[in-house]
N, CA, C and O atoms as CSV, one atom per row, in Angstrom:
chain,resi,resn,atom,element,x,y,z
A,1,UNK,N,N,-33.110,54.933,35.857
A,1,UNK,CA,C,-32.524,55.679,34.763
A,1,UNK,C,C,-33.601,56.405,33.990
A,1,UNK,O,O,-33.228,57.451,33.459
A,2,UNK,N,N,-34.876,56.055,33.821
A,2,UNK,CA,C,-35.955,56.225,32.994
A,2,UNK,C,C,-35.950,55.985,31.824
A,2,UNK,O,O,-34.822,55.730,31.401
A,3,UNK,N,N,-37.063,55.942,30.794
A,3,UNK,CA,C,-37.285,55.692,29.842
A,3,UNK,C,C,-36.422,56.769,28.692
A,3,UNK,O,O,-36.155,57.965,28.577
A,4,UNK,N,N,-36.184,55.346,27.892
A,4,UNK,CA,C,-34.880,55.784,26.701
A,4,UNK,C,C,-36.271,56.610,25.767
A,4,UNK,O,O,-37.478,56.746,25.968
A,5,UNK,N,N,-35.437,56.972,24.833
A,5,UNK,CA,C,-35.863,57.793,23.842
A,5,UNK,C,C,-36.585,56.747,22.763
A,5,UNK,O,O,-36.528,55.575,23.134
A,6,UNK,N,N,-37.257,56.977,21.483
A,6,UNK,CA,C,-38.019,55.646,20.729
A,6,UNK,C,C,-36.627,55.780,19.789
A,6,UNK,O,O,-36.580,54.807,19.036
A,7,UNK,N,N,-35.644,56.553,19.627
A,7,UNK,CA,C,-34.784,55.968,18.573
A,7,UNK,C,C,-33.382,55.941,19.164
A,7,UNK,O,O,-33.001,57.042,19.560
A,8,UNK,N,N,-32.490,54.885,19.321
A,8,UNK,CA,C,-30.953,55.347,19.616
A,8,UNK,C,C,-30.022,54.535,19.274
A,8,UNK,O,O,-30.266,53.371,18.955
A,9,UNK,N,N,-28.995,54.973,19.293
A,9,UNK,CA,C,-27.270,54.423,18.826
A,9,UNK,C,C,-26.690,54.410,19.543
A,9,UNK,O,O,-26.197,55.371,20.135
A,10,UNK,N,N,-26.477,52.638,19.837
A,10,UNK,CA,C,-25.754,52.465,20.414
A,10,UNK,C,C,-23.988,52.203,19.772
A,10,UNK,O,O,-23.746,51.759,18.650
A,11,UNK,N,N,-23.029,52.567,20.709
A,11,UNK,CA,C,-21.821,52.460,20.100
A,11,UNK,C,C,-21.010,51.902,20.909
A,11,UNK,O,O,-20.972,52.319,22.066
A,12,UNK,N,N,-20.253,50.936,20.541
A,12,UNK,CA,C,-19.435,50.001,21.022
A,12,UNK,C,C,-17.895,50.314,20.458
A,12,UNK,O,O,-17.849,50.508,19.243
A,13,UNK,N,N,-16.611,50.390,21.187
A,13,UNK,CA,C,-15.554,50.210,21.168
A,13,UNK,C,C,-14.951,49.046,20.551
A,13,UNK,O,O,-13.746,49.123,20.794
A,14,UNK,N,N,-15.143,48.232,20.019
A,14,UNK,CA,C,-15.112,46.690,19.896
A,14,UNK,C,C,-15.930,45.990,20.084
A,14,UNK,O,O,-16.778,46.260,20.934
A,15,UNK,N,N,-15.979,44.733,19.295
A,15,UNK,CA,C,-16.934,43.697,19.330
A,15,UNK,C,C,-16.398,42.714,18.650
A,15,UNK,O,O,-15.851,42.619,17.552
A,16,UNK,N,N,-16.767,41.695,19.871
A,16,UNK,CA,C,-16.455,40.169,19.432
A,16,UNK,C,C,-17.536,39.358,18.970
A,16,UNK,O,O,-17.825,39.158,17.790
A,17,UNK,N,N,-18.251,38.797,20.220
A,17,UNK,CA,C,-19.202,38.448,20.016
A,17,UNK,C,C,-20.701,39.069,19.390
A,17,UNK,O,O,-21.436,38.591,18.526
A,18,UNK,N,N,-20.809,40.138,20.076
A,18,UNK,CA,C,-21.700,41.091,19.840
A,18,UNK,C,C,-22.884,41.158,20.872
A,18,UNK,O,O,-23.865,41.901,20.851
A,19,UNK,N,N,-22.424,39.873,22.073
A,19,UNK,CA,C,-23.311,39.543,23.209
A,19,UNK,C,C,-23.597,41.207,24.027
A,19,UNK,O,O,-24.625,41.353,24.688
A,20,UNK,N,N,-22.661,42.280,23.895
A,20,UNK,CA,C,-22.839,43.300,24.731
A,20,UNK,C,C,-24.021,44.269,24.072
A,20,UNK,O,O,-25.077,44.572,24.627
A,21,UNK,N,N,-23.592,44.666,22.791
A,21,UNK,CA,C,-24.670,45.327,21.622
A,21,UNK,C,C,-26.029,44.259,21.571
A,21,UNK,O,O,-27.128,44.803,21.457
A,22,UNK,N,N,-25.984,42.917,21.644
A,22,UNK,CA,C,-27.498,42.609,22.352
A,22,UNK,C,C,-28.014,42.944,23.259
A,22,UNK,O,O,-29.108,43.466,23.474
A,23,UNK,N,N,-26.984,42.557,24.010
A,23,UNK,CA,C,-27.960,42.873,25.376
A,23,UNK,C,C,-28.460,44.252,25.489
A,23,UNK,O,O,-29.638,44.509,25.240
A,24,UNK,N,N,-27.483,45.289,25.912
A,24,UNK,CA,C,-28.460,46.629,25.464
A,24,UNK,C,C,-29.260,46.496,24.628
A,24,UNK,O,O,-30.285,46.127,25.202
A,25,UNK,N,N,-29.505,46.605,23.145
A,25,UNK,CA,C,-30.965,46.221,22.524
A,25,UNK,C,C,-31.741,45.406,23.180
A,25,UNK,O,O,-32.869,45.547,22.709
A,26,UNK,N,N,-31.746,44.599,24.044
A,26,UNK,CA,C,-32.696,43.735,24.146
A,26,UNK,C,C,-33.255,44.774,25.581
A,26,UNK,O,O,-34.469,44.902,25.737
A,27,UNK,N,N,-32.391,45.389,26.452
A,27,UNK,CA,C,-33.108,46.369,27.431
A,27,UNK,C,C,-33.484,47.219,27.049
A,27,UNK,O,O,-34.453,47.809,27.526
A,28,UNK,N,N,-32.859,47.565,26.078
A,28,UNK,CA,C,-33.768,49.351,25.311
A,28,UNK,C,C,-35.006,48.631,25.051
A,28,UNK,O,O,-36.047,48.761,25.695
A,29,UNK,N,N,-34.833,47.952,24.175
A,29,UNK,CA,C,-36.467,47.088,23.228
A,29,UNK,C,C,-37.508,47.424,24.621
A,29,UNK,O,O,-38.504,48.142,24.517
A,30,UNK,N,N,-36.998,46.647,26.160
A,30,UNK,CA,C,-37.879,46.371,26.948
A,30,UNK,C,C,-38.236,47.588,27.451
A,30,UNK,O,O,-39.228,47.716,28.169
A,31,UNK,N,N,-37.571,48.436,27.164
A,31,UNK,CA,C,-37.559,50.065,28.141
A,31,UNK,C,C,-38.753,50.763,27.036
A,31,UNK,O,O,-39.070,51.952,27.059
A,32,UNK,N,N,-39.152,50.035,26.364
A,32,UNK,CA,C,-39.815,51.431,24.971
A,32,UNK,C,C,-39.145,51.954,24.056
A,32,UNK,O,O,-39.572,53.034,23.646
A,33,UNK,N,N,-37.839,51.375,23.397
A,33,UNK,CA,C,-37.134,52.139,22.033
A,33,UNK,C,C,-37.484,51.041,21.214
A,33,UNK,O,O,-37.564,49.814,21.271
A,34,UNK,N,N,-37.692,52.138,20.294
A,34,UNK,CA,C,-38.547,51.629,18.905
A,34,UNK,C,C,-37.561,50.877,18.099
A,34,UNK,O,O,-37.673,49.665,17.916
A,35,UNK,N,N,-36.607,51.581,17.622
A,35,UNK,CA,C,-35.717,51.998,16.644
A,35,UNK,C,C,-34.190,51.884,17.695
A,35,UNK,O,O,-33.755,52.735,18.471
A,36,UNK,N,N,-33.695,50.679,17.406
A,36,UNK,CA,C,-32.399,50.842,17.905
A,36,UNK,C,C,-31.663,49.882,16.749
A,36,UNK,O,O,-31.914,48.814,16.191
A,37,UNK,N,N,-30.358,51.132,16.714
A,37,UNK,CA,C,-29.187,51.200,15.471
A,37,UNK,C,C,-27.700,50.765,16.564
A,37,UNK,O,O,-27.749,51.235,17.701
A,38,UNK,N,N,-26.787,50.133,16.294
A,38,UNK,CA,C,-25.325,49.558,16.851
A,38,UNK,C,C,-24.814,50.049,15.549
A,38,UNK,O,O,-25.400,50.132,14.470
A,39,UNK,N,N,-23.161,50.467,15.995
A,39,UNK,CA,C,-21.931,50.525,15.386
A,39,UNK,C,C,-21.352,50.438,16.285
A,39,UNK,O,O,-21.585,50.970,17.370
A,40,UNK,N,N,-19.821,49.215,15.775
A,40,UNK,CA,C,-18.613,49.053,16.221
A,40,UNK,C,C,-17.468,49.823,15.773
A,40,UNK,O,O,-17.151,49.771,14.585
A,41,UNK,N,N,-16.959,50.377,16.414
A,41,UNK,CA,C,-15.532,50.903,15.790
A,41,UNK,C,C,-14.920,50.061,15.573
A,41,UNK,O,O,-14.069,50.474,14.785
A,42,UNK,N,N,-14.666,48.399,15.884
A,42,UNK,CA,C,-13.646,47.736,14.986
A,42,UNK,C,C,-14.501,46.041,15.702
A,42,UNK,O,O,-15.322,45.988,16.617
A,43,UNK,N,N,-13.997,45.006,14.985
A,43,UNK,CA,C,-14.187,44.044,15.687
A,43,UNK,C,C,-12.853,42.875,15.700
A,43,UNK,O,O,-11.887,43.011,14.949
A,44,UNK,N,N,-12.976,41.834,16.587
A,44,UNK,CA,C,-12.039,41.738,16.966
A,44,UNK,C,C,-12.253,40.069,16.848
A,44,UNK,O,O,-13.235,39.544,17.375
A,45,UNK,N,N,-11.098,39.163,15.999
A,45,UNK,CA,C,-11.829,38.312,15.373
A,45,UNK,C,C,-10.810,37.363,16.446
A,45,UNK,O,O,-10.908,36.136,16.466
């Protein structure tokens, strides 16, 4: 895929746990993004 950008937003449809919006951060982090921001459009209790 190559290397992400040093800043990005990620956006999620829902969120429960929030295990999915980690995990991407935790591969961006490893890929070289500096600066990573999440929003959910709703969560789901």
């Amino acid at each position: 895929v190559g290397t992400p950008p040093p800043r990005v937003l990620i956006v999620d449809d829902v969120t429960t746990t929030g295990a999915t919006l980690s995990e991407v951060a935790r591969v961006l982090r490893e890929g070289g993004a500096t600066h990573r921001y999440a929003v959910a459009m709703a969560r789901e209790d």
